[in-house]
Backbone atoms as SQL, in Angstrom:
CREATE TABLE atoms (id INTEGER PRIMARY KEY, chain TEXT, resi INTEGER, resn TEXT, atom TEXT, x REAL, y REAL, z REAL);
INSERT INTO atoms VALUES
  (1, 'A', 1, 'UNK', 'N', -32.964, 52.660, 171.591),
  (2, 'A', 1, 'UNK', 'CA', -32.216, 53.886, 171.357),
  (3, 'A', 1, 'UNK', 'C', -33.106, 54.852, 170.586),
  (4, 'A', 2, 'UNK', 'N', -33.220, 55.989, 170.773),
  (5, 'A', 2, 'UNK', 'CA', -33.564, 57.105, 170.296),
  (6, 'A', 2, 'UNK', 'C', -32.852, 57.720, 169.300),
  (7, 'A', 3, 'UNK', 'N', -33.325, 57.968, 167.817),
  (8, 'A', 3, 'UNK', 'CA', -32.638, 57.997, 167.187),
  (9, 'A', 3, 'UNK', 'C', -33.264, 59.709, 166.442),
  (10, 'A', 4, 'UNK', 'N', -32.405, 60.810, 166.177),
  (11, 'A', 4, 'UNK', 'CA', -32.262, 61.504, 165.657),
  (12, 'A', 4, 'UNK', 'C', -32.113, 62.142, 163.999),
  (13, 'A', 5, 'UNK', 'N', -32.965, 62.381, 163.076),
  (14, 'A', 5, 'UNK', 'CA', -33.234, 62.323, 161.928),
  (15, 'A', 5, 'UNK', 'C', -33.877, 63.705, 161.391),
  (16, 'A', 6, 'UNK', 'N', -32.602, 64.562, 160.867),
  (17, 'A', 6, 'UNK', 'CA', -32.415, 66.209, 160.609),
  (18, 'A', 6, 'UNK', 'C', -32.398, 66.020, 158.848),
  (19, 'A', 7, 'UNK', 'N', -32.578, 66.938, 158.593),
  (20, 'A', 7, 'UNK', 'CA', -32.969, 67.744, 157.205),
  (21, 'A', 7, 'UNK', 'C', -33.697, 66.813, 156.677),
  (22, 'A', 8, 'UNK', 'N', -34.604, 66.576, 156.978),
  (23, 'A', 8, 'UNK', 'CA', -35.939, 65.562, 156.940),
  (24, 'A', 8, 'UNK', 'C', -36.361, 66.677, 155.205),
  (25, 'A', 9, 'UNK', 'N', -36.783, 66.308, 154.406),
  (26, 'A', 9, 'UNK', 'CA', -37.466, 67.177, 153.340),
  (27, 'A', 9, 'UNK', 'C', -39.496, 67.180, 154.004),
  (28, 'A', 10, 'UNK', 'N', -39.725, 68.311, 153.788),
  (29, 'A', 10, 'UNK', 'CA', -41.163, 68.658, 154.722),
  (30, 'A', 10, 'UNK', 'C', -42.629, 67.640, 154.129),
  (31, 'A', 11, 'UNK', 'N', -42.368, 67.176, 152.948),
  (32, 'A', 11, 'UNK', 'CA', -43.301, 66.520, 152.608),
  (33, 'A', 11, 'UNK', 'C', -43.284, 64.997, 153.199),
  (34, 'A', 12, 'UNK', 'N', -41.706, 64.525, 154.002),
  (35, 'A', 12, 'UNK', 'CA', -42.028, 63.308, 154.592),
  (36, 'A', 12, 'UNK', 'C', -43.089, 62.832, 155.671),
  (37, 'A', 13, 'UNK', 'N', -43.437, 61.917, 155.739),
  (38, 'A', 13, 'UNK', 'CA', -44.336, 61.507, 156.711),
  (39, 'A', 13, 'UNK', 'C', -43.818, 60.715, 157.533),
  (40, 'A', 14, 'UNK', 'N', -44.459, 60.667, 159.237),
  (41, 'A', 14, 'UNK', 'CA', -44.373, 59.711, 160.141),
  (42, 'A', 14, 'UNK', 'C', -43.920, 58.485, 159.638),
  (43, 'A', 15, 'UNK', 'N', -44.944, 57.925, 158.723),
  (44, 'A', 15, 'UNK', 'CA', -45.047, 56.520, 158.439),
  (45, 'A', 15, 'UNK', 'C', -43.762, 56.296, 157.373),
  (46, 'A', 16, 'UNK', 'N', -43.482, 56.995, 156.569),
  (47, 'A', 16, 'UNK', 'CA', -42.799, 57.094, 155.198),
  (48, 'A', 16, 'UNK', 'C', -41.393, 57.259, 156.216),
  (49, 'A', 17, 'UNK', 'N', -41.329, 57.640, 157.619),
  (50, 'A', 17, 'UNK', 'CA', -39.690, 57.879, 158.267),
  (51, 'A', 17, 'UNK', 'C', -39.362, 56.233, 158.685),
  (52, 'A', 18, 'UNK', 'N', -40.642, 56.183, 159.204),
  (53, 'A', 18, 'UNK', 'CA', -40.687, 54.543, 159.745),
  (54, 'A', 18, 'UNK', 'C', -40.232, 53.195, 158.819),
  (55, 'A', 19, 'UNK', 'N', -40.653, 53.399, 158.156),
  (56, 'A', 19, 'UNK', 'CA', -40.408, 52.663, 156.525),
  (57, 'A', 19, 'UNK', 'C', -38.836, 52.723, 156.153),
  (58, 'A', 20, 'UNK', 'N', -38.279, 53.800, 156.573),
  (59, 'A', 20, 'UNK', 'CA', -36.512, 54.104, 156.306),
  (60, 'A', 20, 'UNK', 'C', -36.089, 53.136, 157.181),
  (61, 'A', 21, 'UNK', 'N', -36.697, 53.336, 158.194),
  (62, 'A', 21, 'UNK', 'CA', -36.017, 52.372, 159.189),
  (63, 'A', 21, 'UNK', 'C', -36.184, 50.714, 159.327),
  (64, 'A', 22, 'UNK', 'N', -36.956, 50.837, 159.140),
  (65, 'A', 22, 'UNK', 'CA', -37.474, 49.371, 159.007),
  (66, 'A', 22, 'UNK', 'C', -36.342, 47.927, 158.507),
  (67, 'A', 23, 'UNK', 'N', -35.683, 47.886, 157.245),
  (68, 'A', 23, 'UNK', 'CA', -35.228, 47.313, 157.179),
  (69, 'A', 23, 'UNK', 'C', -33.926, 47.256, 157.741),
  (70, 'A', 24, 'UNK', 'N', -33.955, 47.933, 159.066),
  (71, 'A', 24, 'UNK', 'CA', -32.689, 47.695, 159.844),
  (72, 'A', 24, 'UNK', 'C', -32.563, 46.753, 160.981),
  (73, 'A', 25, 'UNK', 'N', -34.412, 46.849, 161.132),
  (74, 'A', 25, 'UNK', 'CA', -34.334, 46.525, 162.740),
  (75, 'A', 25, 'UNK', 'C', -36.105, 46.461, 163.023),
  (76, 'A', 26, 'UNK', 'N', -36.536, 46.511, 163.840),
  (77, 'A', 26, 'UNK', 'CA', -38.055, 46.738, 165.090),
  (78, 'A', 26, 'UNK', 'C', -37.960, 48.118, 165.090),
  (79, 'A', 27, 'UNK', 'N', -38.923, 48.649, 164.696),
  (80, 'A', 27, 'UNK', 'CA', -39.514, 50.066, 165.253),
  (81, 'A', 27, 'UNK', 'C', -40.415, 50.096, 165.982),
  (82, 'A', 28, 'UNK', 'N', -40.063, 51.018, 166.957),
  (83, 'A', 28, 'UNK', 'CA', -41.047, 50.622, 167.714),
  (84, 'A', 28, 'UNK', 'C', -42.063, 52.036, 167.431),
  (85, 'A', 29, 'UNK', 'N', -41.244, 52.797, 167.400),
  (86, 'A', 29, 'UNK', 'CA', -42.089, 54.705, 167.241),
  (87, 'A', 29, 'UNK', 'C', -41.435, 55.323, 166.270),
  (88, 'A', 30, 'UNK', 'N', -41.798, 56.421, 165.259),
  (89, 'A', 30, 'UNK', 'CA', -41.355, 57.074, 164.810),
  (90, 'A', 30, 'UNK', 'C', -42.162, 58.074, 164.267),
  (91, 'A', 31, 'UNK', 'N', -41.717, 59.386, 164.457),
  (92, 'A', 31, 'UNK', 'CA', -43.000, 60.676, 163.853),
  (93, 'A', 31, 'UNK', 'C', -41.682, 62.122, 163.444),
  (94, 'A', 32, 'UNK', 'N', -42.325, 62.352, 162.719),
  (95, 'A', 32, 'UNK', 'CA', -41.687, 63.512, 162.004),
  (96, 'A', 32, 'UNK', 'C', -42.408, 64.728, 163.164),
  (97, 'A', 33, 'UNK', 'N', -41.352, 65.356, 163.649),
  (98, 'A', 33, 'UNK', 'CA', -42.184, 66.515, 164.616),
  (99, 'A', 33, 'UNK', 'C', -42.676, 68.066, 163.763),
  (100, 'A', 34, 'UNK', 'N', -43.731, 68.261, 163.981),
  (101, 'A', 34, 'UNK', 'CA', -44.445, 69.157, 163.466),
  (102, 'A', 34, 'UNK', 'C', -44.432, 70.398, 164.405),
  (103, 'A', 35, 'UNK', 'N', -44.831, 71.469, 163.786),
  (104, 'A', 35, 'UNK', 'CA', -45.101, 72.960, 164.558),
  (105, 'A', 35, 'UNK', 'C', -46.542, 72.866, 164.621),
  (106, 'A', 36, 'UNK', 'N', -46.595, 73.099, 166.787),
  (107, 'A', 36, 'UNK', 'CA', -47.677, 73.177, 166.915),
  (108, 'A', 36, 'UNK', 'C', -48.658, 73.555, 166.177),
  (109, 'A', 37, 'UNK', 'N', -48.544, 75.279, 166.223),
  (110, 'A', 37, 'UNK', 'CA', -50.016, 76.075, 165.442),
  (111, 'A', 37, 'UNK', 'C', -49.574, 75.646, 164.136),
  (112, 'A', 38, 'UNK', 'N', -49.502, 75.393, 163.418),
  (113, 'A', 38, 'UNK', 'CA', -49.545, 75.076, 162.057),
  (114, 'A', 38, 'UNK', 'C', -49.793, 73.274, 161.409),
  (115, 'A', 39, 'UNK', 'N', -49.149, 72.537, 162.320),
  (116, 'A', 39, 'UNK', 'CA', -49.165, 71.176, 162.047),
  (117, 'A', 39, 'UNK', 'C', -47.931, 71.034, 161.119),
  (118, 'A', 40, 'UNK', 'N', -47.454, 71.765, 160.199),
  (119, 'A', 40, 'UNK', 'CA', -46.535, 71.627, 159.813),
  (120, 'A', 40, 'UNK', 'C', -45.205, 70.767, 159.971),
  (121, 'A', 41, 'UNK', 'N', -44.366, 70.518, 159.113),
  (122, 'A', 41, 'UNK', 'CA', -43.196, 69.450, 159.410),
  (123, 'A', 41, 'UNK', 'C', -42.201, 70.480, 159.958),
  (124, 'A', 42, 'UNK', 'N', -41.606, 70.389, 160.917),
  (125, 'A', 42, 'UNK', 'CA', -40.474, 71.118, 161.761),
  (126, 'A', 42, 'UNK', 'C', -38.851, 70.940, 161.043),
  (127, 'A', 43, 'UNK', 'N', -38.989, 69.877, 159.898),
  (128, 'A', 43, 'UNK', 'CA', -37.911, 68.651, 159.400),
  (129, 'A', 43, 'UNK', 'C', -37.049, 68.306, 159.811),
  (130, 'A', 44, 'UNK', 'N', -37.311, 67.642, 160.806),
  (131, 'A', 44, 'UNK', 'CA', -36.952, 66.970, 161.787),
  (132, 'A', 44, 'UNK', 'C', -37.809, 65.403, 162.298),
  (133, 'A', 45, 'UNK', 'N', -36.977, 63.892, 162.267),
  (134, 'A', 45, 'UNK', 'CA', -37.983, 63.535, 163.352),
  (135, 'A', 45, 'UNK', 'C', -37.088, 62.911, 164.146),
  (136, 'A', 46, 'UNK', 'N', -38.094, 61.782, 165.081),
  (137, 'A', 46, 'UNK', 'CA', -37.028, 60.870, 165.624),
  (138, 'A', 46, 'UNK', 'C', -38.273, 59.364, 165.926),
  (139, 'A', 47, 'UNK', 'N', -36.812, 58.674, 166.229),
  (140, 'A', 47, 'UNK', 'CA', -36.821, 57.080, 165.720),
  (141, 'A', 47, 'UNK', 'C', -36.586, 56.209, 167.257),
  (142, 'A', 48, 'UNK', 'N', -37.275, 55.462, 167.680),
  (143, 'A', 48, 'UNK', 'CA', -37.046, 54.462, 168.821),
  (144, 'A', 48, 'UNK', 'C', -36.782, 52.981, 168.049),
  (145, 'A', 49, 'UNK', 'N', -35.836, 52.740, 168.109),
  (146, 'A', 49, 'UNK', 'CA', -35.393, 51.148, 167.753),
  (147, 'A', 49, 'UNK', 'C', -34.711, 50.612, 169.381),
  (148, 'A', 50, 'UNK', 'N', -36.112, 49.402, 169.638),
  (149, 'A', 50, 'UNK', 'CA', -35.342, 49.136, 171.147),
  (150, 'A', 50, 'UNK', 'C', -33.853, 48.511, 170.395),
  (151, 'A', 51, 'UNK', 'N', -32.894, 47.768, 169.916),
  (152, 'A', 51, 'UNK', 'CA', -32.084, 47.023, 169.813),
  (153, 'A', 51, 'UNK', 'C', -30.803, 47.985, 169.193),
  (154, 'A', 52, 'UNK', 'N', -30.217, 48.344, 169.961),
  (155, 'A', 52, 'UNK', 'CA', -28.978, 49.552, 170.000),
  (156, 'A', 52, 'UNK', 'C', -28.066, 49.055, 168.533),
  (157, 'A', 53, 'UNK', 'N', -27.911, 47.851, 168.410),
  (158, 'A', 53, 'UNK', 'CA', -26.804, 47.214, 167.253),
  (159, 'A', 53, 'UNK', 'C', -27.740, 47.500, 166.271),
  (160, 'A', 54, 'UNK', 'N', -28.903, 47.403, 166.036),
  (161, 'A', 54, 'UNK', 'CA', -29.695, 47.724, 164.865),
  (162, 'A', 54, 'UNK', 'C', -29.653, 49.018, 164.684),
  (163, 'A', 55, 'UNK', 'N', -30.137, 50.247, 165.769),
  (164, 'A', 55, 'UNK', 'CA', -30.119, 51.247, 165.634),
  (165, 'A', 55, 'UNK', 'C', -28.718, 51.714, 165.004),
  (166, 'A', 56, 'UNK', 'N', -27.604, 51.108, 165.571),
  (167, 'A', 56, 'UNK', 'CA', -26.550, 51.464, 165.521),
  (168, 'A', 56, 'UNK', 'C', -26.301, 51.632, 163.968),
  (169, 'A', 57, 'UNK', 'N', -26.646, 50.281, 163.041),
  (170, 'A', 57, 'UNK', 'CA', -26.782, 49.048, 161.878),
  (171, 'A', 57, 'UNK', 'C', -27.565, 50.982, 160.880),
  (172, 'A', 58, 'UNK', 'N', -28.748, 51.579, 161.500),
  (173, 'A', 58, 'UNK', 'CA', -29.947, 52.131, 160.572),
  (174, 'A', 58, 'UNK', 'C', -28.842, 53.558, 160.956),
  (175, 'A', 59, 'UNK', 'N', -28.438, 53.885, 161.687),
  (176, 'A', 59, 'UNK', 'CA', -27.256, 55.232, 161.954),
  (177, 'A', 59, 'UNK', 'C', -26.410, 55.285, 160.692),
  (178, 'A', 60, 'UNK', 'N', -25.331, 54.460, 160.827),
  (179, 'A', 60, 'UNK', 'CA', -24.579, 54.200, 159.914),
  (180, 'A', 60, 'UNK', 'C', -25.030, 53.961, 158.372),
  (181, 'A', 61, 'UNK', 'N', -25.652, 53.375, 158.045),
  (182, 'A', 61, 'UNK', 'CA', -26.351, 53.131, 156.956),
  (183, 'A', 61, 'UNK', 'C', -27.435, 54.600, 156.241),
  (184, 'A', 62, 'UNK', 'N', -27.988, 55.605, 157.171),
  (185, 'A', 62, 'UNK', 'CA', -28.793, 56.124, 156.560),
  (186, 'A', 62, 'UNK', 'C', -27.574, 57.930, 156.677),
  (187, 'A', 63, 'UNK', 'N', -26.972, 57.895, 157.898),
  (188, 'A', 63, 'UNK', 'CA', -26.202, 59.520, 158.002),
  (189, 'A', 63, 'UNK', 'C', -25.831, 59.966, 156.682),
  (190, 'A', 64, 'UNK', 'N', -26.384, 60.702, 155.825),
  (191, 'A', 64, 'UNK', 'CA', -25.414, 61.867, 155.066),
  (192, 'A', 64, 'UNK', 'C', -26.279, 61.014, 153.786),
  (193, 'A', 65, 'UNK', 'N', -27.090, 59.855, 153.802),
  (194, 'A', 65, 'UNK', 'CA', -27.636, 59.189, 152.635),
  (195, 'A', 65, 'UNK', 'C', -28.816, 60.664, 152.195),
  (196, 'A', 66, 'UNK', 'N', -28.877, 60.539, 150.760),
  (197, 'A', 66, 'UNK', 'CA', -29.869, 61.495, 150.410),
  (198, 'A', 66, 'UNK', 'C', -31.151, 60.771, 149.965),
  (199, 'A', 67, 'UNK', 'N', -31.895, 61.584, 150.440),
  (200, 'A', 67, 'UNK', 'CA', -33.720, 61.421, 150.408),
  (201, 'A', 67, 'UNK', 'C', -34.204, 62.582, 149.956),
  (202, 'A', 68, 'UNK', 'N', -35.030, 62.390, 148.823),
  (203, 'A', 68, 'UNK', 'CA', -35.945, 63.393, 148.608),
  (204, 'A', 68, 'UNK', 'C', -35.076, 64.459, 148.190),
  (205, 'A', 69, 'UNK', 'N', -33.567, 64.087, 147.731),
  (206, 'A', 69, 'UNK', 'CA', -33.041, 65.984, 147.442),
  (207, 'A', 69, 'UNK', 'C', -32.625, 66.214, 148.769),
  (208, 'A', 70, 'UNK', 'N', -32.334, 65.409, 149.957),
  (209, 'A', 70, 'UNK', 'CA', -32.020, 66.253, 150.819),
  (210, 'A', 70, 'UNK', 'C', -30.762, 65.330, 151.535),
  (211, 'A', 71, 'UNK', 'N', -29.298, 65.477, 152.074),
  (212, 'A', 71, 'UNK', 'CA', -28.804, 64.214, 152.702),
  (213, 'A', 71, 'UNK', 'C', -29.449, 64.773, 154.404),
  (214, 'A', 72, 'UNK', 'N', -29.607, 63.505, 155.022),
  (215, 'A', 72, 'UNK', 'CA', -29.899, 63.104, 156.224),
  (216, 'A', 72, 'UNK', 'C', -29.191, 63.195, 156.796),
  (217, 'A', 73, 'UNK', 'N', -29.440, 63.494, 158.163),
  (218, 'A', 73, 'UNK', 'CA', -28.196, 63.744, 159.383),
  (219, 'A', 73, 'UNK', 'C', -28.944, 62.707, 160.554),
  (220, 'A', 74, 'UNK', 'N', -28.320, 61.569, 160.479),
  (221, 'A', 74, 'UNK', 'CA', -29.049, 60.892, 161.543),
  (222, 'A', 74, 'UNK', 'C', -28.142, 60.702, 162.880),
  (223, 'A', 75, 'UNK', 'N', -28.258, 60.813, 163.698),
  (224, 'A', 75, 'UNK', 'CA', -27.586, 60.439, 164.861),
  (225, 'A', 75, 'UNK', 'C', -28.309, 59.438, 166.086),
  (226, 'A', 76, 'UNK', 'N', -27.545, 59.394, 167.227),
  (227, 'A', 76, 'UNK', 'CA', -28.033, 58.930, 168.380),
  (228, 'A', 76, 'UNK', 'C', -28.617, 60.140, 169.244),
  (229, 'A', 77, 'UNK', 'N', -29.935, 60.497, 169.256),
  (230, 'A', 77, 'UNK', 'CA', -30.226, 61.747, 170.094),
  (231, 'A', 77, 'UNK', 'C', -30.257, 61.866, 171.433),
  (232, 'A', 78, 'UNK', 'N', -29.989, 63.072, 171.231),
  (233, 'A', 78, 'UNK', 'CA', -29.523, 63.949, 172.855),
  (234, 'A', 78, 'UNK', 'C', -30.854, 64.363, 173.708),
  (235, 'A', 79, 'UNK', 'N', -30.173, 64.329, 175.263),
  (236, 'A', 79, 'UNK', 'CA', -31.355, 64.781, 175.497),
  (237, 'A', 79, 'UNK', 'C', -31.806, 66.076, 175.236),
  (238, 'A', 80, 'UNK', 'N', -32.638, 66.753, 175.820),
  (239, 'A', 80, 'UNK', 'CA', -33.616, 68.082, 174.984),
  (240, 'A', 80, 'UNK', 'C', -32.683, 69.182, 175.540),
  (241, 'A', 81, 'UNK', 'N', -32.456, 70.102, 175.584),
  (242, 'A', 81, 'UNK', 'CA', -31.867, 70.981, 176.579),
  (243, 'A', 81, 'UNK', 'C', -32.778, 72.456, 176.434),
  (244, 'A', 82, 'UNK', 'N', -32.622, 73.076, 177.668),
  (245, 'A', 82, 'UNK', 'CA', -33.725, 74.087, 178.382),
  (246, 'A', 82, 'UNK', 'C', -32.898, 75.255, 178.449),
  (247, 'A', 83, 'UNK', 'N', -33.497, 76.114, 178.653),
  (248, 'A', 83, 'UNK', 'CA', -32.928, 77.427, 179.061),
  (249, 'A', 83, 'UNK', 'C', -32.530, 77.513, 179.971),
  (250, 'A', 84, 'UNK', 'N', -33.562, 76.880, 181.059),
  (251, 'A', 84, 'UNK', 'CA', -32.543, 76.302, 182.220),
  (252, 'A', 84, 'UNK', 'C', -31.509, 76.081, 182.947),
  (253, 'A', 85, 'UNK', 'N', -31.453, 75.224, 181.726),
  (254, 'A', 85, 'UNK', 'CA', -29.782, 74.210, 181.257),
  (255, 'A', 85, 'UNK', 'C', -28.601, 75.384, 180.922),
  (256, 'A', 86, 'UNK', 'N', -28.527, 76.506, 180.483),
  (257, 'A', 86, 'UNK', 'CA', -27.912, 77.216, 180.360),
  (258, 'A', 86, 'UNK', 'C', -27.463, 77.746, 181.618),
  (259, 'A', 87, 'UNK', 'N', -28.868, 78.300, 182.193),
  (260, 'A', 87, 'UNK', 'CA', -28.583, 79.085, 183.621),
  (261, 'A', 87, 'UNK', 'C', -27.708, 78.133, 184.895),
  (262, 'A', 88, 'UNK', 'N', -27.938, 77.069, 184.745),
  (263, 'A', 88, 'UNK', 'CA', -27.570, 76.300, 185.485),
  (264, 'A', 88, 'UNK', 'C', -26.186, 75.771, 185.364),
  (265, 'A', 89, 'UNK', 'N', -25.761, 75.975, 183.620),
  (266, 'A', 89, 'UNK', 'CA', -24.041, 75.764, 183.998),
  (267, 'A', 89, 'UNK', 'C', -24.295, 74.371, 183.247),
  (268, 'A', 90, 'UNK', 'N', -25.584, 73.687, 182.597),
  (269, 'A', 90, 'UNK', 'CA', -25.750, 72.798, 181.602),
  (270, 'A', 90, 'UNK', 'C', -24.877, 72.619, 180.564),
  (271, 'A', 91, 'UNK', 'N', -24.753, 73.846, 179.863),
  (272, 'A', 91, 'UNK', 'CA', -23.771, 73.687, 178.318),
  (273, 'A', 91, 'UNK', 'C', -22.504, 73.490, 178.487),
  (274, 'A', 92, 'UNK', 'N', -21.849, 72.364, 177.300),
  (275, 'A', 92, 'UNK', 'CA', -20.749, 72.868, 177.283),
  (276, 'A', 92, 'UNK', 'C', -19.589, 73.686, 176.846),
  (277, 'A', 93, 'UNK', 'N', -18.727, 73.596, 177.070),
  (278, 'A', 93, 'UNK', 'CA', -18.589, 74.757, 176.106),
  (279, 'A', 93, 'UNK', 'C', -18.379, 74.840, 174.848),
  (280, 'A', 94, 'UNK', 'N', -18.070, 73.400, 174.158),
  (281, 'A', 94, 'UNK', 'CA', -18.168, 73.432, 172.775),
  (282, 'A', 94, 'UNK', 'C', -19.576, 73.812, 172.507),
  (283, 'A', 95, 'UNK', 'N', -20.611, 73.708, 173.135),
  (284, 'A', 95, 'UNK', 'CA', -21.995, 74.342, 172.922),
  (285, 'A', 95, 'UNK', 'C', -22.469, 75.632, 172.967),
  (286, 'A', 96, 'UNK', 'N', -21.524, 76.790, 173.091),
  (287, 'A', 96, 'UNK', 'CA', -21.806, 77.800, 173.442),
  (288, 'A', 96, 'UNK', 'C', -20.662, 78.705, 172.325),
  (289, 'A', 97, 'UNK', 'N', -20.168, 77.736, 171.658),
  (290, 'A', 97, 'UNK', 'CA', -19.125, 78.099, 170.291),
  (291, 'A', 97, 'UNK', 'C', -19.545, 78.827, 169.316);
């Protein structure tokens, strides 16, 4: 499962997100996504735990927990959505609220 991990504080690291997770479960990936031209932290990352009950286990356990001064918004992430996705009749409409 792909896991979703918002108001990240900007000084976290890849490794330091991985480490949150860890005692839930197997990680398999995890990186804090950065802004291209800058490298910068976006604060934001996300989390691959193959084993859904663990992921499920590191969801529950970390959502709304505070780090760094900041609480966490972790979820199960969505896929990406495009502009596309709009034109095409993608959103719904609670998404367009």
């Amino acid at each position: 499962m792909r896991i979703y991990v918002g108001n990240l504080n900007y000084s976290v690291t890849s490794e330091e997100l991985r480490t949150m997770f860890e005692p839930f479960g197997t990680v398999e990936w995890a990186e804090v996504q950065t802004k291209m031209r800058t490298g910068r932290s976006r604060g934001f990352g996300l989390v691959d735990m193959p084993d859904d009950d663990q992921a499920r286990s590191a969801i529950a356990a970390l959502d709304g927990k505070e780090i760094d001064g900041r609480a966490l918004s972790v979820n199960e992430s969505r896929p990406r959505r495009s502009v596309r996705d709009l034109y095409a009749g993608g959103w719904s409409a609670s998404a367009r609220r």
